[in-house]
N, CA, C and O of each residue as an XYZ file, in Angstrom:
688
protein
N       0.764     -1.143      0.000
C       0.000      0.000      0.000
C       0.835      1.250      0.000
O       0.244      2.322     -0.125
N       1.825      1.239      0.095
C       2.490      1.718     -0.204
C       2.861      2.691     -1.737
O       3.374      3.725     -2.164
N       2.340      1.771     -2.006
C       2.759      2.489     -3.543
C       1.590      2.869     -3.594
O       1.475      3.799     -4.392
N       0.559      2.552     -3.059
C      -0.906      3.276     -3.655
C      -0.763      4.709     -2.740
O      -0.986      5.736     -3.382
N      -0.448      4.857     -1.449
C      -0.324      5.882     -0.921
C       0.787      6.848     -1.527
O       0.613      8.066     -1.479
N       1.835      6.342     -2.051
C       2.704      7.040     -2.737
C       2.499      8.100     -3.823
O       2.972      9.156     -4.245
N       0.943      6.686     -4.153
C       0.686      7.597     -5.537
C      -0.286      8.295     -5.263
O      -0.551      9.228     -6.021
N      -1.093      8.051     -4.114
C      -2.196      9.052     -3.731
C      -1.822     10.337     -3.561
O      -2.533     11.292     -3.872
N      -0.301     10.446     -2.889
C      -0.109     11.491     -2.255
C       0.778     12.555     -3.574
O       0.716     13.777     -3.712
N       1.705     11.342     -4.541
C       1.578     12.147     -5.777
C       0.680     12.713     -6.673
O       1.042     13.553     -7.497
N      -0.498     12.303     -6.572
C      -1.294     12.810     -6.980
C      -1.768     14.296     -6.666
O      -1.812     15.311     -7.360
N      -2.168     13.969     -5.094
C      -2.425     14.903     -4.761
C      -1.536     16.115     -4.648
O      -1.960     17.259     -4.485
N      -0.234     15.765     -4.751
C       0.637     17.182     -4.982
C       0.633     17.379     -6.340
O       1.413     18.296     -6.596
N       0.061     16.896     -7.426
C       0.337     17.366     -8.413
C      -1.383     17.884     -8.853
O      -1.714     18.599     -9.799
N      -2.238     17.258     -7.838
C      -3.436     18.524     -8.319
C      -3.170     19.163     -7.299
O      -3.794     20.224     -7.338
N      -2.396     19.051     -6.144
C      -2.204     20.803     -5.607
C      -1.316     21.964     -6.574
O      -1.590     23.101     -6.961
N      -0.076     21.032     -6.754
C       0.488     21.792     -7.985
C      -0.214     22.316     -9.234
O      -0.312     23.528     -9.428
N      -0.693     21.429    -10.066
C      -1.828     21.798    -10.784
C      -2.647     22.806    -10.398
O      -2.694     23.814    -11.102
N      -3.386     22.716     -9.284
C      -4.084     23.744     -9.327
C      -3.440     24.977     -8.803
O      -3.932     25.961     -9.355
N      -2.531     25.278     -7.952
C      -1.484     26.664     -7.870
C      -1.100     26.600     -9.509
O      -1.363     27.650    -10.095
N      -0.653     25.782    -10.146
C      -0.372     26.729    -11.273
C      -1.481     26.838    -12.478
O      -1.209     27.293    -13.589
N      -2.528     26.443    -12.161
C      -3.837     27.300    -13.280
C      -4.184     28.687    -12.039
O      -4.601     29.586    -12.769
N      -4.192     29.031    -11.108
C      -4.016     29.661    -10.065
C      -2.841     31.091    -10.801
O      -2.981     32.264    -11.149
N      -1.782     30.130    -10.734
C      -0.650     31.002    -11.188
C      -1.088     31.672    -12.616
O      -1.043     32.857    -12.945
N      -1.467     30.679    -13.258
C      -1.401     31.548    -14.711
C      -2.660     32.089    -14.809
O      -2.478     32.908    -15.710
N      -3.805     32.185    -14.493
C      -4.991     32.859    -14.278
C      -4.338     34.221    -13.616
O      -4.316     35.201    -14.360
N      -3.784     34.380    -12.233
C      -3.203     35.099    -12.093
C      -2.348     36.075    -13.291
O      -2.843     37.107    -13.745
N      -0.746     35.452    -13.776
C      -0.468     35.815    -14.836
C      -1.170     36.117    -15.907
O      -0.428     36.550    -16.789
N      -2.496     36.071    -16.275
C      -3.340     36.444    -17.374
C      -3.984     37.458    -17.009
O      -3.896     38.310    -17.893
N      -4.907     37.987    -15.706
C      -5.101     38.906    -15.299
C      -3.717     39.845    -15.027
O      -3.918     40.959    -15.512
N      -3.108     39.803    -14.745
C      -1.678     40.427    -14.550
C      -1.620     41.269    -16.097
O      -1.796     42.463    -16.342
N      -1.293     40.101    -17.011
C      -0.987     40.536    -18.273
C      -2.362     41.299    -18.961
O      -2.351     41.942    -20.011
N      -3.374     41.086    -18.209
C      -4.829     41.526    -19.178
C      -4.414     43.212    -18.618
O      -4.415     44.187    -19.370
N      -4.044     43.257    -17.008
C      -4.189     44.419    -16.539
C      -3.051     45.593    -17.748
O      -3.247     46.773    -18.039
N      -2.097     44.812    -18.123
C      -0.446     45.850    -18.546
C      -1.408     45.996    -19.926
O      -1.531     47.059    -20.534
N      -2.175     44.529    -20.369
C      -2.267     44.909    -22.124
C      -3.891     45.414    -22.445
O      -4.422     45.513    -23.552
N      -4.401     45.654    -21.290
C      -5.683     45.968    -21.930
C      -5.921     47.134    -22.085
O      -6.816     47.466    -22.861
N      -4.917     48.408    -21.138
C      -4.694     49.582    -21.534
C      -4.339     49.888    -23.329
O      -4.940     50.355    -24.297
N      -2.699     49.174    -22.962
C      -2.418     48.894    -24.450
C      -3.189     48.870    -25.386
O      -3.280     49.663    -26.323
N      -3.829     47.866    -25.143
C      -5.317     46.985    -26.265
C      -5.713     48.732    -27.001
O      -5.546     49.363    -28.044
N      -6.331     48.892    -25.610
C      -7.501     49.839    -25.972
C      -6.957     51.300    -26.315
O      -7.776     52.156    -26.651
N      -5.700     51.586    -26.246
C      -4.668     52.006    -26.585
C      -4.553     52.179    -27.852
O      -4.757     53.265    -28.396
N      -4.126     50.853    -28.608
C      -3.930     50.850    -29.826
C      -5.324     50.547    -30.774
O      -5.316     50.574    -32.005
N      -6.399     50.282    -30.013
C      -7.840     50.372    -30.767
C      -7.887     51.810    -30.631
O      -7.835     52.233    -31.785
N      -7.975     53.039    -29.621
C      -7.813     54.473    -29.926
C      -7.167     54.572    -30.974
O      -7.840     54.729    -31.993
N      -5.847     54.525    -31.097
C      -5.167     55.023    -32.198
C      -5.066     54.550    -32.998
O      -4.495     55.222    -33.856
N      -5.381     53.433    -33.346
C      -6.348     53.144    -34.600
C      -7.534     53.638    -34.902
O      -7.585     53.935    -36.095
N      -8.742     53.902    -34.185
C      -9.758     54.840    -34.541
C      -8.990     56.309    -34.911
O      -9.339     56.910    -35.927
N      -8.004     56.814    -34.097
C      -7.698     57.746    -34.734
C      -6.901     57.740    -35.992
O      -7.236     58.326    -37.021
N      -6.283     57.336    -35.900
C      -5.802     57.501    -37.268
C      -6.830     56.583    -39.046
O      -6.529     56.591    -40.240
N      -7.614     56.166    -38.535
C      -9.019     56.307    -39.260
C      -9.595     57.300    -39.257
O      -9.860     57.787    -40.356
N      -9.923     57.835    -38.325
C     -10.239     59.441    -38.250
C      -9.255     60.326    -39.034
O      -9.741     61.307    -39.597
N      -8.131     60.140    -39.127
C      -7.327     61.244    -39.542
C      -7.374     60.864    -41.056
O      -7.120     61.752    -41.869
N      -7.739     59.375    -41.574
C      -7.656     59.336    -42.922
C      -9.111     59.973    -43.171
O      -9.317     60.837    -44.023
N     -10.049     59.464    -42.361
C     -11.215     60.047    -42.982
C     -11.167     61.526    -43.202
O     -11.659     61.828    -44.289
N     -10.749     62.485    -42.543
C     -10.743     63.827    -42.329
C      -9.396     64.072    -43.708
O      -9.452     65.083    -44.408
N      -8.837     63.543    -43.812
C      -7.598     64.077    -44.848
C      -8.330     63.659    -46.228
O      -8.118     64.410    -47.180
N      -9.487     62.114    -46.517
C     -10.335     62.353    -47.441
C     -11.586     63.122    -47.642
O     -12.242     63.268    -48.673
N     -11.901     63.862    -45.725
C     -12.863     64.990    -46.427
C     -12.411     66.066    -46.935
O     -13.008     66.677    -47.821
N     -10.875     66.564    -46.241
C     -10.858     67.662    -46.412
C     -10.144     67.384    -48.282
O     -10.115     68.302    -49.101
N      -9.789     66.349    -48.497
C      -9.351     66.295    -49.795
C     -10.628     66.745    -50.526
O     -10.736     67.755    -51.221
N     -11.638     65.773    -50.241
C     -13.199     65.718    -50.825
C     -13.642     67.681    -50.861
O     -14.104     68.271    -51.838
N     -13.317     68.294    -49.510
C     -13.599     70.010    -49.474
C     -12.797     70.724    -50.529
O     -13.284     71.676    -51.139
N     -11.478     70.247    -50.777
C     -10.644     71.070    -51.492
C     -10.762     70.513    -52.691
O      -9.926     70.917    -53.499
N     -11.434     69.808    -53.040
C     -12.203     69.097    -54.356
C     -13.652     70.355    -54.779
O     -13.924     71.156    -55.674
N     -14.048     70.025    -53.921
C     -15.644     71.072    -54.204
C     -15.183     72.330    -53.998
O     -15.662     73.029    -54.891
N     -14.202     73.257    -52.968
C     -13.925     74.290    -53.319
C     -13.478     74.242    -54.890
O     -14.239     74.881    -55.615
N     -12.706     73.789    -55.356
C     -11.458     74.419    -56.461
C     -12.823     73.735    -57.563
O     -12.525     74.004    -58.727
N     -13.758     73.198    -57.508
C     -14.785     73.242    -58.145
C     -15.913     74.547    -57.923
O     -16.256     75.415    -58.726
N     -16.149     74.415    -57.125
C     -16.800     75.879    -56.901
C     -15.985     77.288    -57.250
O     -16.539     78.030    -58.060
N     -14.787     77.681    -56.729
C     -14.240     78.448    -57.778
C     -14.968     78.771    -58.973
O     -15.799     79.580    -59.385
N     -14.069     77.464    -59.470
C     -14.341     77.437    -61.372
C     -15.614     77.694    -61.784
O     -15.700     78.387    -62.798
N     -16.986     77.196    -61.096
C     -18.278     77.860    -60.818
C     -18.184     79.217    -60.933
O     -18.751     79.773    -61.873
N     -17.516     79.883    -60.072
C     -17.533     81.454    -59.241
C     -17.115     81.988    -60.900
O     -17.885     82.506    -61.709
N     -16.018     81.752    -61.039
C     -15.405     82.498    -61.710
C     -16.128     82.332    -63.419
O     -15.907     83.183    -64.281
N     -16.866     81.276    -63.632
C     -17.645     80.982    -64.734
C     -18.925     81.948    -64.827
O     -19.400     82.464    -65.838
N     -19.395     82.059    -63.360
C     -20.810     82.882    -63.213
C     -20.327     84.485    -62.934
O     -21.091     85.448    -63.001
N     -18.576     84.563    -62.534
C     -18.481     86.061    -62.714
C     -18.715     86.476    -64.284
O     -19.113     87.595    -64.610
N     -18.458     85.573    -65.083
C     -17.647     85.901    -67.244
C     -19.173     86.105    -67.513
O     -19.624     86.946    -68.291
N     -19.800     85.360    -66.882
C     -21.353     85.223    -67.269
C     -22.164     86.419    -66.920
O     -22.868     87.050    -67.710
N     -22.007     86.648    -65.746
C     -22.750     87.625    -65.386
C     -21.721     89.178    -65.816
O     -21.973     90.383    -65.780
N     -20.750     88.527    -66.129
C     -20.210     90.045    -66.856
C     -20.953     90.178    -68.330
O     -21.261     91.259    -68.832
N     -21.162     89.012    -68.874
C     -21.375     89.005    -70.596
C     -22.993     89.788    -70.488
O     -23.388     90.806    -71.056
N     -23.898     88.630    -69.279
C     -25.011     89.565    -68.631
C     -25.480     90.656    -68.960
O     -26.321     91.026    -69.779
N     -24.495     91.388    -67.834
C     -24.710     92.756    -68.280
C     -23.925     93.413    -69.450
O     -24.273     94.576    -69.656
N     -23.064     92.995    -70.166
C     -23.161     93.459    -71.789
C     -23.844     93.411    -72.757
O     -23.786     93.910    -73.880
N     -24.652     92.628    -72.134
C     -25.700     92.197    -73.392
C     -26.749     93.389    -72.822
O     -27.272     94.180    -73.606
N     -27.033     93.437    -71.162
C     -28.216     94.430    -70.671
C     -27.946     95.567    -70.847
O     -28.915     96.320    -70.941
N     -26.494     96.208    -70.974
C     -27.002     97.397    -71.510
C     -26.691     97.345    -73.287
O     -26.990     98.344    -73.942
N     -26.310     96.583    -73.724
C     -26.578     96.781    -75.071
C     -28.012     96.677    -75.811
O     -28.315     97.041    -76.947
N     -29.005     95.902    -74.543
C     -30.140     95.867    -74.870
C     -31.214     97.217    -74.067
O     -32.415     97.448    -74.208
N     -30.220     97.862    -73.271
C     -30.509     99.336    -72.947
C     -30.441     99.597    -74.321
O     -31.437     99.455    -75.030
N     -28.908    100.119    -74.951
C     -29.235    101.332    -76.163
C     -29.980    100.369    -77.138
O     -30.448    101.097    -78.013
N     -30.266     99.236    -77.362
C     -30.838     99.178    -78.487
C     -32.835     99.669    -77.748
O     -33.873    100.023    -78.307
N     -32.597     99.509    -76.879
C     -34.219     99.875    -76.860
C     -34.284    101.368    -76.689
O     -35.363    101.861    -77.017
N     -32.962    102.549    -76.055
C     -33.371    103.304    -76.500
C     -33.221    103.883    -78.013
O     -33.923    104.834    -78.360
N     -32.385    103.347    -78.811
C     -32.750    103.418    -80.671
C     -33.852    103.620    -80.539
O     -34.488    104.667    -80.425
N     -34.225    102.234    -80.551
C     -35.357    101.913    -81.128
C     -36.870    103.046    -80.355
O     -37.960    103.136    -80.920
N     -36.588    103.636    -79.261
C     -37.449    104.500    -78.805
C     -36.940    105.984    -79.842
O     -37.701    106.654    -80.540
N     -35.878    106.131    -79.710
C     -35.416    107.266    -80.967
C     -36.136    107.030    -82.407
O     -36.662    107.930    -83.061
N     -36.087    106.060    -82.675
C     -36.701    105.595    -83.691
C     -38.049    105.746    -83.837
O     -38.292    106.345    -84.885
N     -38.850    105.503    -83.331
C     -40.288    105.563    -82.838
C     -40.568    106.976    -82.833
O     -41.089    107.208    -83.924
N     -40.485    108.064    -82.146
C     -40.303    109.134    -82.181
C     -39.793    109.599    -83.319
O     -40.249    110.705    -83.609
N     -39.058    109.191    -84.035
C     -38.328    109.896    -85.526
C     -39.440    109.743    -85.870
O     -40.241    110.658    -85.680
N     -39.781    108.733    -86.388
C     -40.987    107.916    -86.848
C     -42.378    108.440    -86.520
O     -43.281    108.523    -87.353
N     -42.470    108.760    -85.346
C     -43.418    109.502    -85.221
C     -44.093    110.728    -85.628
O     -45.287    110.963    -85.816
N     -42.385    111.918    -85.780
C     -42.607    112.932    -86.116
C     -42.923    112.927    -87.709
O     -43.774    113.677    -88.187
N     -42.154    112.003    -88.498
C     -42.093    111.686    -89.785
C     -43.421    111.259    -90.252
O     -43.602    111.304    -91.469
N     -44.827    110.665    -89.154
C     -45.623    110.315    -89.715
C     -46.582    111.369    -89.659
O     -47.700    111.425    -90.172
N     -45.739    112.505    -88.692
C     -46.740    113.755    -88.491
C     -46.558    114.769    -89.384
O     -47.486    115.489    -89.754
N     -45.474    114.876    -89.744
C     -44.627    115.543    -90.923
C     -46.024    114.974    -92.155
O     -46.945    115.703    -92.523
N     -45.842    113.737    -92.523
C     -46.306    113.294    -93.861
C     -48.007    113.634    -93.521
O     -48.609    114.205    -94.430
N     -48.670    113.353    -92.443
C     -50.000    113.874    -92.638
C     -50.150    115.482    -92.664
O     -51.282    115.853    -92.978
N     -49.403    116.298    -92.446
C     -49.550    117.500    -92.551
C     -48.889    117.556    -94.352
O     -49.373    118.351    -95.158
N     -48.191    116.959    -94.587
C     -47.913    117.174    -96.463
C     -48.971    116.985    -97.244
O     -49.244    117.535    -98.311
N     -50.042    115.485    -96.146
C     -51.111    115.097    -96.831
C     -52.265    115.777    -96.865
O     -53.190    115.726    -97.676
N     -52.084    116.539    -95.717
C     -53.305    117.649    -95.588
C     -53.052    118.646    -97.094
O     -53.772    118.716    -98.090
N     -51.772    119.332    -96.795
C     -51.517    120.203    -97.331
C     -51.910    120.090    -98.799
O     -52.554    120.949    -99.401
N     -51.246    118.407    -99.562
C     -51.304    117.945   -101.137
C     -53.036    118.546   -100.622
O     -53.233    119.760   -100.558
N     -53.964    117.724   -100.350
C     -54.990    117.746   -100.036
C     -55.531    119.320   -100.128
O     -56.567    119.459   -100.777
N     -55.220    119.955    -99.822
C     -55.563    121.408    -99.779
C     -55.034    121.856   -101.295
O     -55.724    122.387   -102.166
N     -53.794    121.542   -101.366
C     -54.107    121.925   -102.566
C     -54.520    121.760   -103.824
O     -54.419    122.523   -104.784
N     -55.224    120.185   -103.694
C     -55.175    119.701   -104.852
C     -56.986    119.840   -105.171
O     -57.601    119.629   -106.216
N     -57.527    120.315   -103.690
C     -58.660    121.081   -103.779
C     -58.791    121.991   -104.044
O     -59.819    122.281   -104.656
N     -57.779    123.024   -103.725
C     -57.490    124.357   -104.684
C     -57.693    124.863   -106.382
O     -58.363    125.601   -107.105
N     -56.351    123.666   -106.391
C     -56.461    123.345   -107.588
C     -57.472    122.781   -108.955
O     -57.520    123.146   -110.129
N     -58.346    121.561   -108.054
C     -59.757    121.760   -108.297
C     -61.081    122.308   -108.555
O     -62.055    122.095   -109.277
N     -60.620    123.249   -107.488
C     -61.750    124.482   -107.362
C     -61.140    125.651   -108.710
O     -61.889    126.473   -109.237
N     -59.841    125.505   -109.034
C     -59.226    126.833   -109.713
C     -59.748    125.912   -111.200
O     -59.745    126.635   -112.196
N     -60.035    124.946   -111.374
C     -59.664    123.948   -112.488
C     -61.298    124.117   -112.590
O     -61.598    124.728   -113.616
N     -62.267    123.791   -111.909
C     -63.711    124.415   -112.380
C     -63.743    125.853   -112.391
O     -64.286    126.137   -113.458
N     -63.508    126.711   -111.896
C     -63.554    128.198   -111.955
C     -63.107    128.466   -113.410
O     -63.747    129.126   -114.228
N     -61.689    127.745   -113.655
C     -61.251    128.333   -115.553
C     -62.194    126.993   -116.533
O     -62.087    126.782   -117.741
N     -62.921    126.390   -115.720
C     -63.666    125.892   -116.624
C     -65.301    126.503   -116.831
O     -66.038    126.234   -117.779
N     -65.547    127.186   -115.935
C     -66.908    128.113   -116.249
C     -66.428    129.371   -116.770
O     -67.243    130.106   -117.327
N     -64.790    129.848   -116.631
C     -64.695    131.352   -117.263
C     -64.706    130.740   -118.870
O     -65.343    131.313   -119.754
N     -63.881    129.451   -119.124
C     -64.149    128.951   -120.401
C     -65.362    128.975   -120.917
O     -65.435    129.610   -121.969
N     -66.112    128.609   -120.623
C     -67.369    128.325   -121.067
C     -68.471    129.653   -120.868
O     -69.537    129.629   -121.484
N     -68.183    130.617   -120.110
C     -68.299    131.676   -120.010
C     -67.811    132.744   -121.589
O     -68.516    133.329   -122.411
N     -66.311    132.602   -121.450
C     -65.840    132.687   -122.916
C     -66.047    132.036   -123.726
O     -66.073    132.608   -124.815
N     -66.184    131.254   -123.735
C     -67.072    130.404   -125.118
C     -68.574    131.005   -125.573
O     -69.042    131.155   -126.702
N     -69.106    131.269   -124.339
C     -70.535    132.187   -124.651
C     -70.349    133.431   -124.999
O     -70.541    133.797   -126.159
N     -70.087    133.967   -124.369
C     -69.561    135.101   -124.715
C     -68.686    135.772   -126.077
O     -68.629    136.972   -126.349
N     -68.057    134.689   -126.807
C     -67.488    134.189   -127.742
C     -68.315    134.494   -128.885
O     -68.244    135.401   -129.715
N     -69.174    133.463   -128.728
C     -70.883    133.176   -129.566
C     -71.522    134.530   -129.586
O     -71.643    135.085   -130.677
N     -72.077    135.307   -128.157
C     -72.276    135.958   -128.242
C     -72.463    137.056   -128.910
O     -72.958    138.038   -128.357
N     -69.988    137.418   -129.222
C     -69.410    138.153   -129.668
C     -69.963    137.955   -131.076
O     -70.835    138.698   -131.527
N     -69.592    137.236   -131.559
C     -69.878    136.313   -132.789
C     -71.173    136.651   -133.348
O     -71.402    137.189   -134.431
N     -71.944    136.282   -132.504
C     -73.803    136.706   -133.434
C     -73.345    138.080   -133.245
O     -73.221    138.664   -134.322
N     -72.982    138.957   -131.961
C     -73.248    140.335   -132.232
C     -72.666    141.241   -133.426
O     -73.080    142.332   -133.815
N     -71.478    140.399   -133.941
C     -70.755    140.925   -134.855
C     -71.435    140.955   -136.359
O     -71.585    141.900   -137.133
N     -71.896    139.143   -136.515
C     -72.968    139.279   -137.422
C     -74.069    139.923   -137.548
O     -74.464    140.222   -138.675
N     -74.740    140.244   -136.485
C     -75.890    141.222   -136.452
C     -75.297    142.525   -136.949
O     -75.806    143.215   -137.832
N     -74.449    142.733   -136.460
C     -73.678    144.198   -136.605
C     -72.850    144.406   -137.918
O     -72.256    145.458   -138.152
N     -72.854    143.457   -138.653
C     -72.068    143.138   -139.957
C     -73.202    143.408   -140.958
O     -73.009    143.950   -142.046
N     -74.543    142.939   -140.458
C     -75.772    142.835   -141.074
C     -76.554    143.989   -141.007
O     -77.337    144.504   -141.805
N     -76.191    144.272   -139.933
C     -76.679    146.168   -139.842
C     -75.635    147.419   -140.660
O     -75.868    148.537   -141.117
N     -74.538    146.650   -140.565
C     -73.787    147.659   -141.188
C     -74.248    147.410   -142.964
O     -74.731    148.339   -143.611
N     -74.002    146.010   -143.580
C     -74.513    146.055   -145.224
C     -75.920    146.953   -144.900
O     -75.982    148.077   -145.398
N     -76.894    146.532   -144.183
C     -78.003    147.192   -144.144
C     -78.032    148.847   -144.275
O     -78.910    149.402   -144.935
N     -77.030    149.552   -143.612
C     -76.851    150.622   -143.307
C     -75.876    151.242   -144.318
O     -75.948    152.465   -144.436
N     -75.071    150.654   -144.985
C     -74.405    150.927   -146.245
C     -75.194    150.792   -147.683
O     -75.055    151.578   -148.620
N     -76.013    149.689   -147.667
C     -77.345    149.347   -148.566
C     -78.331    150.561   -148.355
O     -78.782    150.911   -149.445
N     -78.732    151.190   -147.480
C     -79.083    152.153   -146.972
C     -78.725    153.562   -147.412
O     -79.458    154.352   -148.007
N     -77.342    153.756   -146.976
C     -77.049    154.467   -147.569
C     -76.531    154.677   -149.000
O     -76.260    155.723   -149.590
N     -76.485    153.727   -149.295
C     -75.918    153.842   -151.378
C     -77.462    154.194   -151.865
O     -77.709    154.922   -152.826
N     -78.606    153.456   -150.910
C     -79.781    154.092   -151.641
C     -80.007    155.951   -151.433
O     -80.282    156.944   -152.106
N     -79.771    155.667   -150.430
C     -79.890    157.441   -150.175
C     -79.153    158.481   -151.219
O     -79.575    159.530   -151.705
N     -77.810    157.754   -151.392
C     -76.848    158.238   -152.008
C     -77.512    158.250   -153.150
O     -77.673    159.452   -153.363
N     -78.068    157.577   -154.144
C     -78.576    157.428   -155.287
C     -79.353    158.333   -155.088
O     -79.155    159.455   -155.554
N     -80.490    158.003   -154.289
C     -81.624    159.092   -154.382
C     -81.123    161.066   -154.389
O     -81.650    162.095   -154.812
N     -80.424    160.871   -153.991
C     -79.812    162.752   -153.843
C     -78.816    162.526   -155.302
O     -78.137    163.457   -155.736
């Protein structure tokens, strides 16, 4: 029995041993959890940060992307809004022309109805002067006739009056 007690008692020092050293290294693992879990969480920070720092170096890349795009915007809608207003006031003087114009135009159409009055006036004038020498015509034309029979009457009074007198003349 001997050997069974031998081995009982090896046994039992080797689950006492055994268990001091899962003891021990449980220990040693908390030990080591305590030094590396700072660490750990340590290097999970600075790994989030420096994810952070890439993300932020691709926004601000991504910002200095849309600025230097916006610019080129800016400076597209300054050419634009310069051409804008070249065109607005060129479409100033052309509308005031075209108001000069209107007014020329205007006076020119006031001009021509007063020429038209005027043709008009005189071409009633002229009308009126154009029957007037057409009744003095015809006036002289009668008068003409007139002249005419009176001359014959008077041509006829005169043989009469010369016939007349050659008789007289005879008779003395």
């Amino acid at each position: 029995m001997r050997q069974e007690d031998r081995t009982k008692t090896e046994a039992s020092r080797a689950a006492t041993a055994r268990s001091e050293l899962e003891a021990d290294l449980e220990s040693y693992w908390k030990g080591l959890r305590k030094v590396f879990d700072p660490e750990v969480a340590m290097a999970g920070r600075e790994k989030a940060l420096e994810q952070r720092e890439v993300a932020i170096a691709k926004k601000e890349a991504s910002l200095a992307s849309q600025r230097s795009e916006l610019e080129s915007r800016s400076q597209g809608l300054k050419v634009r809004k310069q051409e804008l207003e070249e065109l607005s006031e060129s479409l100033d003087r052309w509308c005031q022309e075209l108001q000069e114009i209107a007014r020329q135009q205007a006076v020119a159409e006031m001009d021509l109805e007063k020429e038209r009055k005027s043709l008009a006036r005189r071409e009633s004038l002229t009308t009126n002067m154009e029957q007037a020498l057409a009744r003095q015509r015809e006036s002289l034309k009668t008068l003409k006739e007139s002249a005419a029979g009176k001359e014959a009457t008077l041509q006829e009074r005169t043989r009469q009056l010369e016939a007349a007198q050659a008789a007289l003349d005879a008779q003395v």
